[in-house]
C-alpha positions in Angstrom: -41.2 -6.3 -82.0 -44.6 -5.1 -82.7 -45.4 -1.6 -83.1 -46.0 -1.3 -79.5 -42.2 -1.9 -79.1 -41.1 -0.2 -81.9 -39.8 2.7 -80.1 -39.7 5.5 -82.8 -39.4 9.0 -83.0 -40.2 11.6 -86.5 -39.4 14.4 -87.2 -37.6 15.9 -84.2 -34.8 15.5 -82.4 -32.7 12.0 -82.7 -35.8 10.8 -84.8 -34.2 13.4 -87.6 -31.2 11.4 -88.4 -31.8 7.8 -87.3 -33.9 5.0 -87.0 -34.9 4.2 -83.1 -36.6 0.7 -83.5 -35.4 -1.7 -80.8 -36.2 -5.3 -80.4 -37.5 -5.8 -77.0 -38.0 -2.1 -76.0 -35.3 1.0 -75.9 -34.7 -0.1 -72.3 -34.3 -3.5 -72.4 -32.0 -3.3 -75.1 -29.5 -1.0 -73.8 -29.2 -3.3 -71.0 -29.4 -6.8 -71.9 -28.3 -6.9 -75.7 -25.7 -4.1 -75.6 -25.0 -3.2 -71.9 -24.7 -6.8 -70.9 -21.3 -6.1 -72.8 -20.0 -4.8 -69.3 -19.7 -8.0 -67.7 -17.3 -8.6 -70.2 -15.2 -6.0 -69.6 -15.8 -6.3 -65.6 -14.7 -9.9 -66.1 -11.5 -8.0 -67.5 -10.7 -5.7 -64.7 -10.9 -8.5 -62.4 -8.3 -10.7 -64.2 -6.3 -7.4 -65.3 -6.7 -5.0 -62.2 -8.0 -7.1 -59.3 -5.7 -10.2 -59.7 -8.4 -12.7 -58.3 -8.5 -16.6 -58.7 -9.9 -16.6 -62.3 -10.8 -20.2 -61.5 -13.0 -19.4 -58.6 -14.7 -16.8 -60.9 -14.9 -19.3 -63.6 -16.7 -21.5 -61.2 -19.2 -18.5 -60.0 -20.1 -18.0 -63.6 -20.3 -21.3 -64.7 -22.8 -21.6 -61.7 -24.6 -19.0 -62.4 -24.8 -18.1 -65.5 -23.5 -19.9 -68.8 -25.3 -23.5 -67.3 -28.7 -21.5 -66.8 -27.7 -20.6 -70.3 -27.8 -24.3 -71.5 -30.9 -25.2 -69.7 -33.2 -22.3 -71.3 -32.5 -24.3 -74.7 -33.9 -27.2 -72.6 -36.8 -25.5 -71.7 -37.2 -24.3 -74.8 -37.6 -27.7 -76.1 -37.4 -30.9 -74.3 -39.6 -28.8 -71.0 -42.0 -27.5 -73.7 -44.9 -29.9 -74.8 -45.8 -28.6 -77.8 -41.9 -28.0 -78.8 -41.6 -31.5 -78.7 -44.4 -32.7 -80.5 -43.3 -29.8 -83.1 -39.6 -31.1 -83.9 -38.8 -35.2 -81.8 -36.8 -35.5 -84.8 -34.5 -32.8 -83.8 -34.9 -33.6 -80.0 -34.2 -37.3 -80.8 -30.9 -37.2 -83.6 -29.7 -34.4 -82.2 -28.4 -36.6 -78.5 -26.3 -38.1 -81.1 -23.7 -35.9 -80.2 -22.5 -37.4 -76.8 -21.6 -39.8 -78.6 -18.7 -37.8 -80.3 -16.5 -37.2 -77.4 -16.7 -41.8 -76.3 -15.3 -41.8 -80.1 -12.5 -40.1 -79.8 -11.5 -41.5 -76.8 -11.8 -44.9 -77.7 -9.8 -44.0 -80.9 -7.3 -42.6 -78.9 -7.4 -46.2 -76.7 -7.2 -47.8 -80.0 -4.3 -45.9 -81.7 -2.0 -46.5 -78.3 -2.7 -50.0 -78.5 -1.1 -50.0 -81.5 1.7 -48.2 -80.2 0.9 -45.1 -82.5 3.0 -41.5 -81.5 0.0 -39.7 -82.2 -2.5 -41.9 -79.9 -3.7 -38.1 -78.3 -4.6 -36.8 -81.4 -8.1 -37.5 -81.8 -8.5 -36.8 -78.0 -7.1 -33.5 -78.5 -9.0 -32.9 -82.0 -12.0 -33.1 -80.2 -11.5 -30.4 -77.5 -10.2 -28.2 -80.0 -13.3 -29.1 -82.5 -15.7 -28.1 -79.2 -13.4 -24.7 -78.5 -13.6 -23.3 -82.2 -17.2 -24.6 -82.1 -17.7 -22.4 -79.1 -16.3 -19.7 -80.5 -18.7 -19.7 -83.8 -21.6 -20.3 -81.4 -21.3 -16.5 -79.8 -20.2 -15.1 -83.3 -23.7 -16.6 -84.5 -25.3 -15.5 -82.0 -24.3 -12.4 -82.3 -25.1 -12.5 -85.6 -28.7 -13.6 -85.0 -29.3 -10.2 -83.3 -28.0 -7.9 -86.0 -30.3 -9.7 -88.2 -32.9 -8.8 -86.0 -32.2 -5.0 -85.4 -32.1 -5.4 -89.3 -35.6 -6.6 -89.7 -36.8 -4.2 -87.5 -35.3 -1.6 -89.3 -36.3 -2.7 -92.2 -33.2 -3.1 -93.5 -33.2 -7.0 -94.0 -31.8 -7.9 -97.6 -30.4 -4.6 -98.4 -26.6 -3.1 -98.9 -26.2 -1.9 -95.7 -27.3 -6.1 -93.8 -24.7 -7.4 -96.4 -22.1 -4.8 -95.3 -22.9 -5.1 -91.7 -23.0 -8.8 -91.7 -19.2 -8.8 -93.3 -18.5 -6.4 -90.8 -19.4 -8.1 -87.7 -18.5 -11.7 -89.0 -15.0 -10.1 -90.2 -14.4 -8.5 -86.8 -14.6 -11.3 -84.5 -13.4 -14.1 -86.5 -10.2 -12.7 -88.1 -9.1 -11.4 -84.8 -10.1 -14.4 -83.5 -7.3 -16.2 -86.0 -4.8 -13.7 -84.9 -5.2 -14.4 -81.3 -5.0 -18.1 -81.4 -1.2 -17.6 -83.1 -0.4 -15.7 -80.8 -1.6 -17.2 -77.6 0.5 -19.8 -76.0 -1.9 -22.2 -74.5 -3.7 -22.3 -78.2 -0.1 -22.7 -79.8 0.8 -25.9 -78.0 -2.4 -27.9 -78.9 -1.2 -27.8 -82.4 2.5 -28.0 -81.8 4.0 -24.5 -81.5 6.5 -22.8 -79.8 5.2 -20.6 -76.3 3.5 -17.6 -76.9 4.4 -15.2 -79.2 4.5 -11.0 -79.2 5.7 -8.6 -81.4 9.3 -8.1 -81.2 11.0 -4.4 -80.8 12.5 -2.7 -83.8 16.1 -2.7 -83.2 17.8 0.7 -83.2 18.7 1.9 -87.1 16.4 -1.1 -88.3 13.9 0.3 -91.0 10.5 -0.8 -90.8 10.5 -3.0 -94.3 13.6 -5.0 -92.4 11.7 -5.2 -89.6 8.5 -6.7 -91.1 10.6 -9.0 -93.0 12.1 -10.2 -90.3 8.9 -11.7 -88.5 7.8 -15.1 -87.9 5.5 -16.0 -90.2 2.6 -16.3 -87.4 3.5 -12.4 -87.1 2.3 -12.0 -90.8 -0.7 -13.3 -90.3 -1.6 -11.1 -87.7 -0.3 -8.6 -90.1 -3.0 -9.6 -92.3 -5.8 -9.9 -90.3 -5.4 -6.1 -89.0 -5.7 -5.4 -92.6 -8.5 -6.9 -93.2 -10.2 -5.6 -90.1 -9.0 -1.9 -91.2 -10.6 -2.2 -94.4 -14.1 -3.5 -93.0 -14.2 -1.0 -90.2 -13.2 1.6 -93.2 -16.2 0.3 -95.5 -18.2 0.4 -92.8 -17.5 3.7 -91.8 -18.0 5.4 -95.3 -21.4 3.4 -96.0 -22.7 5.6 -92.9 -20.8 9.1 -93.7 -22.7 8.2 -97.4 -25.9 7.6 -95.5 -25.8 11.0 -93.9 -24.2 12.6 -97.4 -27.6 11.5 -99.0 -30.0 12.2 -96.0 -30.6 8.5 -94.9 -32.3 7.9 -91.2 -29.0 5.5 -89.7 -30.4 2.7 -87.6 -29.0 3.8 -84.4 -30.0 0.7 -82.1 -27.9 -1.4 -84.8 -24.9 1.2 -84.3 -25.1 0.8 -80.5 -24.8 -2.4 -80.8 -22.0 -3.1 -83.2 -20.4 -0.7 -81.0 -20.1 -2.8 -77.9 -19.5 -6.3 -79.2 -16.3 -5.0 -81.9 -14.9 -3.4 -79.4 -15.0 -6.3 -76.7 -14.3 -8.5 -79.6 -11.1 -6.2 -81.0 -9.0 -5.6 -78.2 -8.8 -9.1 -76.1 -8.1 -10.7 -79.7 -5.2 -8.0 -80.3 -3.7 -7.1 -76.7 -1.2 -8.4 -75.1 -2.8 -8.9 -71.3 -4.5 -12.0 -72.3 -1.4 -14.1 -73.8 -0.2 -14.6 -70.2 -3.1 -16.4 -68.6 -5.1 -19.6 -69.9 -7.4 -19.8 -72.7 -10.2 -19.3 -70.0 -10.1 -15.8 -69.4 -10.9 -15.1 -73.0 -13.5 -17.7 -73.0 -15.6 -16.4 -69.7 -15.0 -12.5 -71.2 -16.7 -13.1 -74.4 -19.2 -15.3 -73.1 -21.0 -13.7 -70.4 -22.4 -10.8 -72.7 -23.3 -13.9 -75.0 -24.7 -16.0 -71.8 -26.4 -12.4 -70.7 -28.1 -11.7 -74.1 -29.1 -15.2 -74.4 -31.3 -15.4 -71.1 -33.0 -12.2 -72.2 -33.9 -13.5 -75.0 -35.2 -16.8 -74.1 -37.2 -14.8 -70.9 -38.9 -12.5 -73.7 -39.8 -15.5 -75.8 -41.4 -17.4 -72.3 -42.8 -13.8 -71.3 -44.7 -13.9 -74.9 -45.5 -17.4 -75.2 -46.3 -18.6 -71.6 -47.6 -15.5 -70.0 -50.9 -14.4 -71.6 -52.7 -16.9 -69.6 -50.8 -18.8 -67.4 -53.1 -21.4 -66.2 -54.1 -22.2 -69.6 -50.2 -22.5 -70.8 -49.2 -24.5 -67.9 -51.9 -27.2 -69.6 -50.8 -26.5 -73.0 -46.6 -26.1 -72.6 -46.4 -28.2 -69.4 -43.1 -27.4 -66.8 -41.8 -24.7 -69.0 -44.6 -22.4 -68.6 -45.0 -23.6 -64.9 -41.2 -21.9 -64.5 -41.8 -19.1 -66.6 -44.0 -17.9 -64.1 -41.2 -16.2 -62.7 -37.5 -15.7 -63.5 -35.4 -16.3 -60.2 -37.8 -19.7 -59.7 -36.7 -20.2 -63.4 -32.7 -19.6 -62.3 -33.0 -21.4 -59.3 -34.1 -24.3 -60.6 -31.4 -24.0 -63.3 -29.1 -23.9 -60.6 -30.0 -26.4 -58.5 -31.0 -29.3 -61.5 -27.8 -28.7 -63.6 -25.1 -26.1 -62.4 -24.5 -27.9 -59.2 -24.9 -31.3 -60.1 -22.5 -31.1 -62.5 -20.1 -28.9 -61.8 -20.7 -30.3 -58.0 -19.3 -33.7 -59.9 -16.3 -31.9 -61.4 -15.5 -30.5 -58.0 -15.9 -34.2 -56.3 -13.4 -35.7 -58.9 -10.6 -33.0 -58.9 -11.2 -31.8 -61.9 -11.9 -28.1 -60.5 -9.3 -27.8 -58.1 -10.8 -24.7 -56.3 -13.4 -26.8 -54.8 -12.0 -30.2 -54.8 -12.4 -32.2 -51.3 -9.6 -34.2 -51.6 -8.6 -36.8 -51.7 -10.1 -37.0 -55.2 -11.0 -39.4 -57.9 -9.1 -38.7 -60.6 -5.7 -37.1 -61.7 -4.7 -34.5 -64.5 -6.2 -36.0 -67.8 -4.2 -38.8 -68.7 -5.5 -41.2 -71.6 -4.1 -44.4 -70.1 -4.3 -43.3 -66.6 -7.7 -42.8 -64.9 -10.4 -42.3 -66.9 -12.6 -40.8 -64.4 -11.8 -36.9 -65.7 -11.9 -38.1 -69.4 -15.7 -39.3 -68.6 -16.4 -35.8 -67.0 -15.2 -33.6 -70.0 -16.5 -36.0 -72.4 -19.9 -35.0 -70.2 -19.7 -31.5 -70.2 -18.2 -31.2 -74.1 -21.3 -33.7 -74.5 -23.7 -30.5 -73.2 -22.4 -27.6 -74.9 -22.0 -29.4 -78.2 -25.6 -30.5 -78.0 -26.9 -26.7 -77.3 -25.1 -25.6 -80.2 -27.1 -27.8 -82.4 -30.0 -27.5 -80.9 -29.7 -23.4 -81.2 -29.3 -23.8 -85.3 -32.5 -25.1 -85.5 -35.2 -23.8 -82.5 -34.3 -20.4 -83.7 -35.4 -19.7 -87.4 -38.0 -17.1 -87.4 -38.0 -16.3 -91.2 -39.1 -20.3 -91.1 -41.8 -19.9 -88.3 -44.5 -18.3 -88.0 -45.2 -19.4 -84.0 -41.9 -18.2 -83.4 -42.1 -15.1 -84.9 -45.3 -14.6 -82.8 -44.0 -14.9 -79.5 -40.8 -12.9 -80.4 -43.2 -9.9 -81.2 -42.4 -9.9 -84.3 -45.4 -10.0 -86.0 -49.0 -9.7 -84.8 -50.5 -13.3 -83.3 
C-alpha cells in the first residue's frame, strides 16, 4: 500500500472519473479480495446444479482451506517470535476460551441431574453463540477491507466510509436475520415450526390482505428488504451525487462492494438454500472470506519475512522459516491441523463420509457418549479462539509495525 502499489491513473481514461488505488496491486485484488468471491458462487452451482455430497465437499474445504485459515493466525502469532514477546497477554488469556464449550456441557450434566426440561439449553446456547459468532467474524472481516480500500483512497473518516460502512454492515446482517426465520434447520434450535416461504396470493386476494395475513416471521423479512432497499438506495444516490459534482469514485471500493452484496443478498433471500442444512450457507460465504484471509496473511509474511530471509528466520523463528514459500506454508497446514483433526472427527463418526466404522461415538447425545461432545467442544474451541485472536493482531491505526509490513506506510 505504498506508492509503488498504488495503482493510479490522471487525467485520462478511467483515471478521469475514479480513483484506481488498490491494496495489494490491481491484480492481486481482483483476484483474491474480490474474485475469490467465485468460489462462493462455484460452491453454489455444485449444491444447486451439480447435486454432489455437500458433506464430502465440506470435508475438501475444511481440509483445505478454512483450517489453513486458522493456522495463519497461528503463525501469525504463537509461530512468530517477536509476536509473542509483543502481546503473551493476548496469547495467554485469550486460551481461555476452550474453556467455554466444558462449561456448557457440564451445565447441561448439571441441569439433567436435576431433572430440569431445559437440561440442552446451554449445550445448544453455545453452538448457536459460536454460529452467529461466525457469522460476525466474515461480516468484520469484510469490513476490515473496505476500511482499507478507504484509507487508500483517502477516504477514511469522511461521508462516503460512514455511508459505506452502513451499507455493507446493513447488507449482510439484516439479510442475515431474514434468513435465519426463514430457514428450517435455524428455526428449530430456538423452537419453531419447519421452514418457512412465502405463501401464494390467493386468487381475488388484494395485496394489503395478503400482507396481513403473514406470519409474523414473514414481516420481518418484510422489514429487512426495506431496510436493505433504502441502503442500497442511499448508496446509490451518494455516487450519482459524486459524479453530479465531478468527484473521482473509488472504483476498487465499488468492485468490491459489488461482489460480497451480491453473494451476501441472494443466499440470504432465495429460496434454494432453505432445503438443505445450515452448512451450505456456511461453506458459500466462507470460502471468499477463508480465500481473502490467506491473501492477506501471505502479503503480510511476504513484507515482514521476505526481505532477508536468513536474517528473519533468526528474528521471527518457524513462521518466517514457512513463509519461505506458500504450498510448504499449506502443506504443513494441512498435514499439522486439517488432518489431525478432522482425521479425529472422521475416526469417531462424527463425519460420516469418512467414518471407518465401527466408530466411537453416536449422534450427539448429552447423556449418551460423550466422545462427539469432546470433539465439537474441540473444534468450537478453535474457531472461537481465532475470532479473538483476529480482533486484536489486526489494528493497523494502533500499530505502526503492522502498518509497515501491510505496505501501508513507508518502513
Amino acid at each position: 500500500m505504498t506508492d509503488i502499489n498504488l495503482q493510479t491513473t490522471h487525467g485520462t481514461g478511467l483515471g478521469r472519473f475514479f480513483k484506481m488505488n488498490w491494496v495489494f496491486s490491481a491484480r492481486r485484488d481482483l483476484i483474491f479480495l474480490i474474485g475469490s468471491v467465485l468460489a462462493g458462487w462455484a460452491v453454489f452451482g455444485m449444491y444447486l446444479v451439480m447435486g454432489w455430497n455437500m458433506i464430502l465437499v465440506w470435508l475438501i474445504w475444511v481440509i483445505v482451506l478454512d483450517t489453513p485459515h486458522f493456522f495463519a493466525t497461528y503463525s501469525r502469532t504463537y509461530l512468530d517470535r517477536e509476536a509473542r514477546k509483543q502481546m503473551p497477554r493476548l496469547l495467554i488469556l485469550s486460551l481461555g476460551v476452550f474453556l467455554i464449550g466444558p462449561a456448557a456441557l457440564i451445565l447441561s450434566y448439571g441441569l439433567q441431574g436435576l431433572g430440569a426440561p431445559f437440561w440442552k439449553t446451554p449445550w445448544y446456547g453455545f453452538m448457536i453463540m459460536v454460529s452467529l459468532w461466525a457469522y460476525w467474524h466474515v461480516t468484520r472481516q469484510h469490513y476490515g477491507i473496505l476500511r482499507l480500500y478507504h484509507r487508500v483512497n483517502g477516504e477514511t473518516g469522511t461521508k462516503d466510509a460512514r455511508i459505506d460502512s452502513w451499507v455493507l454492515y446493513g447488507c449482510l446482517l439484516v439479510p442475515f436475520v431474514a434468513f435465519l426465520a426463514r430457514h428450517g434447520g435455524a428455526r428449530r434450535r430456538v423452537g419453531l415450526e419447519g421452514r418457512l416461504t412465502f405463501p401464494e396470493r390467493e386468487v381475488g386476494q388484494g395485496w394489503i390482505d395478503y400482507v396481513a395475513a403473514l406470519q409474523w416471521e414473514l414481516w420481518v423479512v418484510l422489514a429487512t428488504i426495506v431496510i436493505v432497499v433504502v441502503l442500497l438506495g442511499v448508496f446509490a444516490a451518494r455516487q450519482v451525487q459524486r459524479v453530479i459534482r465531478g468527484e473521482k469514485i473509488a472504483l476498487p471500493k465499488l468492485a468490491f462492494l459489488a461482489a460480497v452484496l451480491p453473494l451476501h443478498l441472494y443466499m440470504c433471500y432465495s429460496d434454494h438454500l432453505l432445503f438443505t442444512g445450515l452448512l451450505v450457507f456456511t461453506m458459500i460465504v466462507t470460502i471468499y472470506h477463508d480465500c481473502q484471509y490467506l491473501a492477506i496473511v501471505w502479503f503480510y509474511n511476504e513484507n515482514r519475512y521476505g526481505g532477508n530471509p536468513q536474517k528473519a528466520e533468526k528474528t521471527y523463528g518457524i513462521a518466517a522459516k514457512l513463509s519461505r514459500n506458500f504450498w510448504i506454508y499449506l502443506g504443513f497446514a494441512i498435514a499439522t491441523i486439517s488432518v489431525p483433526v478432522w482425521g479425529l472427527g472422521c475416526l469417531i463418526g462424527r463425519i460420516n463420509v469418512c467414518s471407518p466404522g465401527p466408530v466411537w461415538g453416536d449422534q450427539l447425545q448429552i447423556g449418551g457418549t460423550t466422545w462427539i461432545a469432546f470433539y465439537v467442544m474441540l473444534t468450537l474451541g478453535f474457531q472461537m479462539h481465532h475470532y479473538v485472536l483476529d480482533q486484536f493482531i489486526w489494528r493497523p491505526s494502533k500499530d505502526k509495525k503492522l502498518r509497515e509490513d501491510l505496505k501501508m506506510e513507508e518502513a
